[in-house]
N, CA, C and O atoms as a GROMACS GRO file, in nm:
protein
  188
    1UNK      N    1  -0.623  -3.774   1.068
    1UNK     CA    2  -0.719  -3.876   1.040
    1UNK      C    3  -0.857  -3.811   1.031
    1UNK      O    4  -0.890  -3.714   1.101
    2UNK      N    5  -0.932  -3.867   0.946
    2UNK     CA    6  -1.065  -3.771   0.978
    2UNK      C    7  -1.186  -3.907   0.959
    2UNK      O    8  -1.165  -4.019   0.912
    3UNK      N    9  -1.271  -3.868   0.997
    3UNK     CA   10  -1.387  -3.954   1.066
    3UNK      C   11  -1.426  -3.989   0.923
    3UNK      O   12  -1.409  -3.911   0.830
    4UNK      N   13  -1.485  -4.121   0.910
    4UNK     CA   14  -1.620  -4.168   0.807
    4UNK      C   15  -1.717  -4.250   0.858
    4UNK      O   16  -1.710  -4.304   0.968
    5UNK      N   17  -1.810  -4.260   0.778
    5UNK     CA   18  -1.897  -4.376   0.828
    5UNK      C   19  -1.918  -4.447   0.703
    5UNK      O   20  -1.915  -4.381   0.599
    6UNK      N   21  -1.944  -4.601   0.698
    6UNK     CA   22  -2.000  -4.687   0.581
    6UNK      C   23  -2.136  -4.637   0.589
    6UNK      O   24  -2.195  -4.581   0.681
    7UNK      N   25  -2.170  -4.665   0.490
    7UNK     CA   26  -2.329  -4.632   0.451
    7UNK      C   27  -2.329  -4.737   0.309
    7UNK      O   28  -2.253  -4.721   0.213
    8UNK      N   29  -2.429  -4.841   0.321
    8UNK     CA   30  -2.472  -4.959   0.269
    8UNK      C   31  -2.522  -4.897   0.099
    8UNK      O   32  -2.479  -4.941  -0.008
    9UNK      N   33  -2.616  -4.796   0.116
    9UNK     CA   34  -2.667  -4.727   0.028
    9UNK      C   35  -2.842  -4.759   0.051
    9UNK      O   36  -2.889  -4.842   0.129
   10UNK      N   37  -2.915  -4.669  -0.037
   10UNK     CA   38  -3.064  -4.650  -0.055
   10UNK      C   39  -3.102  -4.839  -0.136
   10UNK      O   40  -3.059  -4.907  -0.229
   11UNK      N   41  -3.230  -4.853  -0.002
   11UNK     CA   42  -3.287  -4.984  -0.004
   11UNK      C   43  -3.164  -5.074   0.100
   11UNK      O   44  -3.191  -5.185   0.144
   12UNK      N   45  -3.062  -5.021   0.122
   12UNK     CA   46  -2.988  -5.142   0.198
   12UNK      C   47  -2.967  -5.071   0.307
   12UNK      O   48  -2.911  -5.148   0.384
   13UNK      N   49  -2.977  -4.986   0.350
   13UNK     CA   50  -2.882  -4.924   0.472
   13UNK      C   51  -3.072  -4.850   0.559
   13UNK      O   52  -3.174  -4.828   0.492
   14UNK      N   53  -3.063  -4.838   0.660
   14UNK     CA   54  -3.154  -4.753   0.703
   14UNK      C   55  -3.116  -4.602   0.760
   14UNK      O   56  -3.199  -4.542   0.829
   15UNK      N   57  -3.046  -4.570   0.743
   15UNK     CA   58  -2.980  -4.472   0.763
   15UNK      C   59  -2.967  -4.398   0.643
   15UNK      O   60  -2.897  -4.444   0.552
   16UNK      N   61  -3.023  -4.292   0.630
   16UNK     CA   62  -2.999  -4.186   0.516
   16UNK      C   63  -2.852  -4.060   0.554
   16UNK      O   64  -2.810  -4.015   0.660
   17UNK      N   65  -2.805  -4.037   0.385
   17UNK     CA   66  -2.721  -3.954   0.400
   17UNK      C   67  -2.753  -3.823   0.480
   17UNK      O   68  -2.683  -3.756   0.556
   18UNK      N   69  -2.865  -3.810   0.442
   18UNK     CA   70  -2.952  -3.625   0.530
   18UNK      C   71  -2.865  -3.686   0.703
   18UNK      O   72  -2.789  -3.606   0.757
   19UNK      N   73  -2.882  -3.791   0.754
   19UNK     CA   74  -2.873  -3.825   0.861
   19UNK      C   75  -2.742  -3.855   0.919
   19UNK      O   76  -2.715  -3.841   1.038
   20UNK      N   77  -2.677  -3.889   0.845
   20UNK     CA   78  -2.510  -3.949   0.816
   20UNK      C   79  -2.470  -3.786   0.826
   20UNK      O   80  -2.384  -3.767   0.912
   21UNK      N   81  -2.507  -3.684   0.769
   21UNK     CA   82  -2.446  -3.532   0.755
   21UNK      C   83  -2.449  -3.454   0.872
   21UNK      O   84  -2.375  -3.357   0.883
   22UNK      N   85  -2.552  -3.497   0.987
   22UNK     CA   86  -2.594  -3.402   1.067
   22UNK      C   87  -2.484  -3.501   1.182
   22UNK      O   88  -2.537  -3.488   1.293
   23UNK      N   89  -2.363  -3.586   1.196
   23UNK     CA   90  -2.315  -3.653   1.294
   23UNK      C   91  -2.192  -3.594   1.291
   23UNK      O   92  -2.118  -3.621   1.196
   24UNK      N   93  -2.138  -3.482   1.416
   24UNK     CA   94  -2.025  -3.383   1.428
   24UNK      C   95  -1.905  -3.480   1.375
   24UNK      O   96  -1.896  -3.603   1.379
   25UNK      N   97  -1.827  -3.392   1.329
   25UNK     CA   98  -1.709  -3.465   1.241
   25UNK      C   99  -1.703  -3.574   1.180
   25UNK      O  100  -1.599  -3.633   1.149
   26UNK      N  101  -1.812  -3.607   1.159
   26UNK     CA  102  -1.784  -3.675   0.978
   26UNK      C  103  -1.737  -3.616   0.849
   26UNK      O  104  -1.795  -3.528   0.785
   27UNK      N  105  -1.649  -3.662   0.826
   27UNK     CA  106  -1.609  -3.617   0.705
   27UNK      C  107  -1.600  -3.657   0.563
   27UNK      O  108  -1.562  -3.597   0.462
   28UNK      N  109  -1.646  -3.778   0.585
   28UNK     CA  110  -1.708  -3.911   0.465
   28UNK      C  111  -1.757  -4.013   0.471
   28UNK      O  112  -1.760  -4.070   0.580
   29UNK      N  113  -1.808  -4.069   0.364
   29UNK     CA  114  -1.911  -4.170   0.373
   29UNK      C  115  -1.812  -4.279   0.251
   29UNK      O  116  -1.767  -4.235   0.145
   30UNK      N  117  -1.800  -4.385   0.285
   30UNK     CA  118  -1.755  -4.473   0.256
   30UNK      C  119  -1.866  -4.629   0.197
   30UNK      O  120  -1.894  -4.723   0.272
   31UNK      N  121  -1.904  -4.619   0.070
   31UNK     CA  122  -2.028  -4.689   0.003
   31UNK      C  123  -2.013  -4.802  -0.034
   31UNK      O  124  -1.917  -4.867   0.008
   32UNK      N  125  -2.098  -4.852  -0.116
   32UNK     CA  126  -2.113  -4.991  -0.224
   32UNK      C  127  -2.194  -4.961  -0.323
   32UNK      O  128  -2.293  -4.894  -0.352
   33UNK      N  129  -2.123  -5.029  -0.362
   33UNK     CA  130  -2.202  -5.043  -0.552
   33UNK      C  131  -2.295  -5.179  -0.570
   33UNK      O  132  -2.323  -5.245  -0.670
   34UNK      N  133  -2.328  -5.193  -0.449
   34UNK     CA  134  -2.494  -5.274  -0.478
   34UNK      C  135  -2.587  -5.231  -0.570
   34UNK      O  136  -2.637  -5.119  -0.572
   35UNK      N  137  -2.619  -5.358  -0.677
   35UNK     CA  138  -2.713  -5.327  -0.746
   35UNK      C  139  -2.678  -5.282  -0.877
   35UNK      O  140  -2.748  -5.240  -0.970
   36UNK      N  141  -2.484  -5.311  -0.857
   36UNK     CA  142  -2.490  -5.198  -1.022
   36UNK      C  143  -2.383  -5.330  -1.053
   36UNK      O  144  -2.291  -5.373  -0.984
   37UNK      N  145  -2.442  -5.378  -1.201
   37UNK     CA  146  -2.411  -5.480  -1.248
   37UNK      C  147  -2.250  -5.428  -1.321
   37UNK      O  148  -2.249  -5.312  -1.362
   38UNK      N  149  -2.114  -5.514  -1.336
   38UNK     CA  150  -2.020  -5.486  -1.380
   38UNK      C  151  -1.974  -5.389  -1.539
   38UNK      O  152  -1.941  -5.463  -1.632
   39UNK      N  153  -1.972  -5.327  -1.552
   39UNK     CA  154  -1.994  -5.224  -1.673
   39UNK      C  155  -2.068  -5.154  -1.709
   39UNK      O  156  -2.086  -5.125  -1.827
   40UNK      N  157  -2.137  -5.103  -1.598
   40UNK     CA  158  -2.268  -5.068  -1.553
   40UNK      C  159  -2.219  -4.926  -1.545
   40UNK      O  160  -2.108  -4.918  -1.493
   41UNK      N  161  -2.294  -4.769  -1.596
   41UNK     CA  162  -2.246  -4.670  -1.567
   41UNK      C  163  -2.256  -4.664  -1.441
   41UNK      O  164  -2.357  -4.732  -1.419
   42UNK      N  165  -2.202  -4.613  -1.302
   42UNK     CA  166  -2.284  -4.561  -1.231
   42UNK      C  167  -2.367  -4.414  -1.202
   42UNK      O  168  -2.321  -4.303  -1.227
   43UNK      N  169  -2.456  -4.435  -1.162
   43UNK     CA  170  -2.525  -4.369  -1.113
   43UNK      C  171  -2.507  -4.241  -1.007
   43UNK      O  172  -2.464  -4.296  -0.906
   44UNK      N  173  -2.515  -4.145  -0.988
   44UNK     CA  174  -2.523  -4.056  -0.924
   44UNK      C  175  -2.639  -4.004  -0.809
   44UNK      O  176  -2.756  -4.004  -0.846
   45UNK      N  177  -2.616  -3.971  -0.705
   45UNK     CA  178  -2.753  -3.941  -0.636
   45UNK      C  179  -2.821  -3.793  -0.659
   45UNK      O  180  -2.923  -3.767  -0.595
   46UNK      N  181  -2.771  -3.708  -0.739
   46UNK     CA  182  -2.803  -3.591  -0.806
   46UNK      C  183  -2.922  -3.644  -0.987
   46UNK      O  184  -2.997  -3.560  -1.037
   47UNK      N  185  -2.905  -3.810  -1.058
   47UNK     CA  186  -2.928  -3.788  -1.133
   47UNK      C  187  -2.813  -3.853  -1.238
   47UNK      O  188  -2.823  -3.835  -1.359
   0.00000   0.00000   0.00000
């Protein structure tokens, strides 16, 4: 089994990924697609 945490995303969550990374054995982040309308590309946090 390996650890995750939800993370709401940027504007909904107060918790940043920088912050989510530094918590021993996490191993993923588990999101939402708030904000992204249905046929909507998504978005990337690189861009």
């Amino acid at each position: 089994m390996e650890m995750t945490l939800r993370w709401f995303g940027t504007g909904y969550d107060t918790v940043t990924l920088n912050q989510i990374r530094q918590v021993p054995g996490v191993r993923g982040v588990i999101t939402t697609l708030y904000g992204t309308m249905p046929g909507e590309v998504w978005k990337t946090l690189n861009g």
